[in-house]
N, C-alpha and C positions, 0 to 999 in steps of 0.2 A: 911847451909841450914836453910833457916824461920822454926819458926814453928807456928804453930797456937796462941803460948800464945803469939808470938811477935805481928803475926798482930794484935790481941786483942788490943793489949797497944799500938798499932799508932793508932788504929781508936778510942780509945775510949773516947777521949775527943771531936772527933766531936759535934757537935752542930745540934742539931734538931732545925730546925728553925719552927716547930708548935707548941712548949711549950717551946724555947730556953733553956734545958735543953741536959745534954751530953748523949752519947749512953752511957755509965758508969752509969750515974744515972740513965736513963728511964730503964737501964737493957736490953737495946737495940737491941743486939748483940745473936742475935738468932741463927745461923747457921756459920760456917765458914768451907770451905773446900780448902784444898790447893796444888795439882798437882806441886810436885817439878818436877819434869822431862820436864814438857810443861811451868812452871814459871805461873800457871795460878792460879786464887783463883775466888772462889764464895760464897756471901756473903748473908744471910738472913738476912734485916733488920726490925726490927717495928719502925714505925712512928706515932706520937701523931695523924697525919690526914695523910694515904698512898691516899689519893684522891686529894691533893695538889701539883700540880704541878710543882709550881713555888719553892717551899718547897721543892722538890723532886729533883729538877736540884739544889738549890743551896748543899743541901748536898751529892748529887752527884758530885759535886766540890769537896766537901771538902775531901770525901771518895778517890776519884781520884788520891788528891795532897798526900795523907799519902802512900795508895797503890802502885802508880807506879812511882811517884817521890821521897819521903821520901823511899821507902823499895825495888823500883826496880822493880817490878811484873809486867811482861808482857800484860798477859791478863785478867781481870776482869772482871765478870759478879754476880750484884747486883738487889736482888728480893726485895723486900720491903711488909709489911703487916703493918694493924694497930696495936698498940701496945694494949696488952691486949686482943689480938686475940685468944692464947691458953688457956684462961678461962677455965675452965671446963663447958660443959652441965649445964645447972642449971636440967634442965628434962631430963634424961639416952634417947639417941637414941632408944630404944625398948620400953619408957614408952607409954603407951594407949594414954598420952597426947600430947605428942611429934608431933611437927609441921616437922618435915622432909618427905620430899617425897623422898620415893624408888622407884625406876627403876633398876629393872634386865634387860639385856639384852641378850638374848638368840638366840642359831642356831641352827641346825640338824645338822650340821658335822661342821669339823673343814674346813680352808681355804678358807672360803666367804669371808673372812675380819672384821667378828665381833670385835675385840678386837682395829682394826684401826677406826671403828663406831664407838665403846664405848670414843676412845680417843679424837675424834673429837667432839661428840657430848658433852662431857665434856666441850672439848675448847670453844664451841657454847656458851654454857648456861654462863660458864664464861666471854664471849664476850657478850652476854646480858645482865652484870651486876647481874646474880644470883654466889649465894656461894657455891660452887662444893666438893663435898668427891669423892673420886675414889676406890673402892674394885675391884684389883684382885681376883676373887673367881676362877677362871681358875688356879686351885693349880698342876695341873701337865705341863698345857702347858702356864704359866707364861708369859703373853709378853709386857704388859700394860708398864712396864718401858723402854723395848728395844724400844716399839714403838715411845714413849715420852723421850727418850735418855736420862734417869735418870740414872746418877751415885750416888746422895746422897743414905744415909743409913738413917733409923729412928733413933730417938734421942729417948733414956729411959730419960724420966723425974717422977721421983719417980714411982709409981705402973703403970704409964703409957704410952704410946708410943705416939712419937708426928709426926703425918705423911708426909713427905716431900711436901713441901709447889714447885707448879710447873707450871708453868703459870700461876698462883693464884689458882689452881687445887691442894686439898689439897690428895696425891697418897699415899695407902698401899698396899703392893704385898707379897705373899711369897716369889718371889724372891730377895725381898730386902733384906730377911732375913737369907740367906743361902747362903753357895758358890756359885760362878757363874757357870754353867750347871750343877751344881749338883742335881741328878735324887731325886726326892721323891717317897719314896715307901711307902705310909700311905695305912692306911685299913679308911673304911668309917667315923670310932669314931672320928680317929684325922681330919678328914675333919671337922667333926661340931666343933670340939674348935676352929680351926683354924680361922674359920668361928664368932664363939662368940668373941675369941679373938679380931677380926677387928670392930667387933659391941662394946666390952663394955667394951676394956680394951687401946683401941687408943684416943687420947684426940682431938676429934673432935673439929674445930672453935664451938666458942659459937651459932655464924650465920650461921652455912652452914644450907642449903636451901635443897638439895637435896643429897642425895648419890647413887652413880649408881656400880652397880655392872656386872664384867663382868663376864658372866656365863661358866664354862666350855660346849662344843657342846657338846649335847645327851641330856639325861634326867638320871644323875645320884645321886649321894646323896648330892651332893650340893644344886640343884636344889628343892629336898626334906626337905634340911636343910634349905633353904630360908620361905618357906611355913610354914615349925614351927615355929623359930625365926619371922619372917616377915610378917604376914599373910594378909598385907594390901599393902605390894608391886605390883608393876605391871611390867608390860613386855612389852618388843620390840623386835620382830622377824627378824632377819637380815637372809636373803637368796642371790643366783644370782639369775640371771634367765634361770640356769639350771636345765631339768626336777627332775634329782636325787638327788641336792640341794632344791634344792621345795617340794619335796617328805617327803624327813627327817624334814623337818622346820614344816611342817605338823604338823610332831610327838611330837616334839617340843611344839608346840604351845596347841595340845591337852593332853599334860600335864599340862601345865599351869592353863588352864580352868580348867583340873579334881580337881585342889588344889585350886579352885576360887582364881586365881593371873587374874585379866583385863587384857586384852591383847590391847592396845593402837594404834598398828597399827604393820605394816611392809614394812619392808625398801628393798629394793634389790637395793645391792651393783654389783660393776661392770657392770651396766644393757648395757653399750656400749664404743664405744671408738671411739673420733671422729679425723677423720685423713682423710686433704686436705676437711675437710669442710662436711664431710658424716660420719655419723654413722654407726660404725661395729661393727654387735651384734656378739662378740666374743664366748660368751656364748650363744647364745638363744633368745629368747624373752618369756614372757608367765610368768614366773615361781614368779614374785615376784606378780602377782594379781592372778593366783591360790591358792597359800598362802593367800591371806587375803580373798580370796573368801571361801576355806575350813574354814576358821576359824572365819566368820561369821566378820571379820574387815577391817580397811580401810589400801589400800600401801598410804605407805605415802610421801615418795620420791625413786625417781630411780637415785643411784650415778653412774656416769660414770666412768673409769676407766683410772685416768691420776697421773702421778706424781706430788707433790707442786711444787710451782714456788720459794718458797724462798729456800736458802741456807743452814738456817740454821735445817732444821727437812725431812728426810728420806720422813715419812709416816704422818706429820701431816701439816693442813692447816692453816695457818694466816689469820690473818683479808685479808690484801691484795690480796690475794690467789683466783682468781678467781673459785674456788672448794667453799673458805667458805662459795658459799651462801647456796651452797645446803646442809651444816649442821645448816645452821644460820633459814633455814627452818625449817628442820628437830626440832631444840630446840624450836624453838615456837610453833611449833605444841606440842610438849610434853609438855609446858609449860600450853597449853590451855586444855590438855586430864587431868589435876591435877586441874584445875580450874570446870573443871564437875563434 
C-alpha cells in the first residue's frame, strides 16, 4: 500500500515552472491525502504564481507522469494556491484595523437552506476573484462540509490550524474536528471558544478578503458571541417564502439590529420551481419581501429550487451551472453593501 511519504518523494522533485525551483525546495507540498481502497490521492499544491496557466498545465504534466504512471494511482485530484499563502495575519482578524469583512448569515429555523446559501455564496465571491474564509458556527447542526463534500481534516501547524483550502474557499467546521455524527453536547461557554478558536487560533490566508459565517437558526449564543467578538459584522437573512419561515426570520433579523449587526439584505431561497416552463410556488409566495419589509431592508434575490447540473457536487453550483447566476448576483450585491 503507498503511503503518503512515498508519494512525497515521486512529486517532489517536480519542477515549478514560475521560479523553476522543485516542490522540495519552494516546500511546496502543502496537503496530501490518499484513499487506498478507491486508489485516489488529492493533492494541495503552492505555486510561485497559482494565476499562471500555462505554468499550471505544464506541472500538471509532470504531477500526472509521477502519480499515475510512475506510482499507479487511479484518481487524482490537484488544488493549487500561491506559495507563501499560509503567512500568518500581519493584523489578527479581530484587530480594530483589520481590513476583512464579516458576513454572518442567519435564519429563523432550520431547513430553508441557509448553510447551501452560505456555501454558494462563498463559491460566488470566489468566482469573483475575492479571497473567502468559511466558519461553520452551526456547532450542533454542522453541514458546511457535507454540503461542499469535504473529506480533508485541518492540518496543526505549530499553535495553529491551517483551514482546508476548497474550491479556493479556505473552510473551518467543527465537524471536521470530531468523529463523523458524533453529537456535541456543549453548554454555551464552550460555544464562545469554539467560536474565538476559528477567529484567532486558525491561520487565516494573508489575503482573504472576507469571512463568512454560517450561523446556527434562531437567535442563540452564538449569534450573541458574534456581536462581542465581532461588532462590525453584518448579516444576511435567508428565508422561503413560507409564512412560518418569514415569521421566525423576522425574529432573526431583529436581533441582529438589537446588537447593531446591519442587516444587508435578504434572500429567499426555494422562492419556486419551474417545471415544463411554469413556475410552482411550492412553498408560497410573499414571505422573502415581508422579511425585508419588517426589517426595514431590501430581498435581494429569489433562488429557485433546482438541482446542479454538474456531476460533480450534490448541493453546490459551478460556474457553468445555470443556478450560478443567481449567487454570482447575490455576491455582488454583497460586495457593493461593504463598499457603503
Amino acid at each position: 500500500m503507498l503511503t503518503k511519504e512515498q508519494i512525497q518523494a515521486a512529486i517532489a522533485a517536480v519542477i515549478d515552472p514560475t521560479n523553476g525551483k522543485s516542490l522540495a525546495d519552494n516546500e511546496a507540498i502543502r496537503q496530501i491525502d490518499y484513499d487506498s481502497d478507491a486508489n485516489k490521492c488529492t493533492l494541495l499544491i503552492a505555486m510561485a504564481n497559482d494565476k499562471d496557466q500555462d505554468a499550471k498545465n505544464k506541472m500538471q504534466l509532470q504531477l500526472m507522469k509521477a502519480l499515475k504512471i510512475d506510482l499507479g494511482i487511479g484518481g487524482v485530484k490537484i488544488e493549487y494556491v500561491r506559495l507563501g499563502h499560509r503567512s500568518v495575519q500581519e493584523t489578527p482578524i479581530l484587530d480594530a484595523n483589520s481590513t476583512i469583512k464579516f458576513l454572518a448569515i442567519a435564519s429563523g429555523k432550520g431547513g430553508v437552506g441557509k448553510s447551501t446559501v452560505t456555501a454558494n455564496l462563498a463559491l460566488a465571491l470566489s468566482r469573483l476573484g475575492r479571497k473567502v474564509g468559511l466558519i461553520d458556527a452551526d456547532v450542533y447542526g454542522s453541514s458546511i462540509a457535507q454540503i461542499m463534500e469535504i473529506s480533508e481534516r485541518p492540518k496543526q501547524v505549530g499553535n495553529l490550524v491551517d483551514p482546508v483550502l476548497h474550491e479556493g474557499i479556505e473552510v473551518i467546521a467543527t465537524s471536521m474536528l470530531q468523529a463523523e455524527n458524533a453529537p456535541l453536547m456543549w453548554r454555551g461557554p464552550m460555544l464562545g471558544k469554539i467560536l474565538t478558536h476559528f477567529l484567532t487560533e486558525v491561520n487565516w490566508a494573508k489575503d482573504t478578503e472576507y469571512i463568512l459565517f454560517d450561523l446556527p437558526p434562531g437567535t442563540g449564543d452564538v449569534a450573541l458571541d458574534i456581536q462581542t467578538k465581532i461588532p462590525q459584522a453584518r448579516q444576511l437573512i435567508v428565508t422561503t417564502p413560507h409564512p412560518s419561515a418569514a415569521h421566525v426570520a423576522v425574529r432573526a433579523g431583529k436581533m441582529a439590529q438589537s446588537l447593531k449587526h446591519p442587516i444587508i439584505g435578504v434572500v429567499e431561497n426555494m422562492s419556486y420551481l419551474d417545471y415544463n416552463n411554469e413556475q410552482l410556488f411550492v412553498f408560497g409566495t410573499g414571505g422573502g419581501e415581508q422579511v425585508a419589509y419588517e426589517l426595514g431592508t431590501q430581498l435581494l434575490v429569489q433562488i429557485p429550487i433546482a438541482q446542479p447540473s454538474n456531476e460533480r457536487y450534490s448541493s453546490l453550483y459551478l460556474a457553468e451551472d445555470p443556478m450560478s447566476g443567481h449567487y454570482d448576483k447575490l455576491a455582488k450585491l454583497v460586495m457593493l453593501s461593504f463598499e457603503q
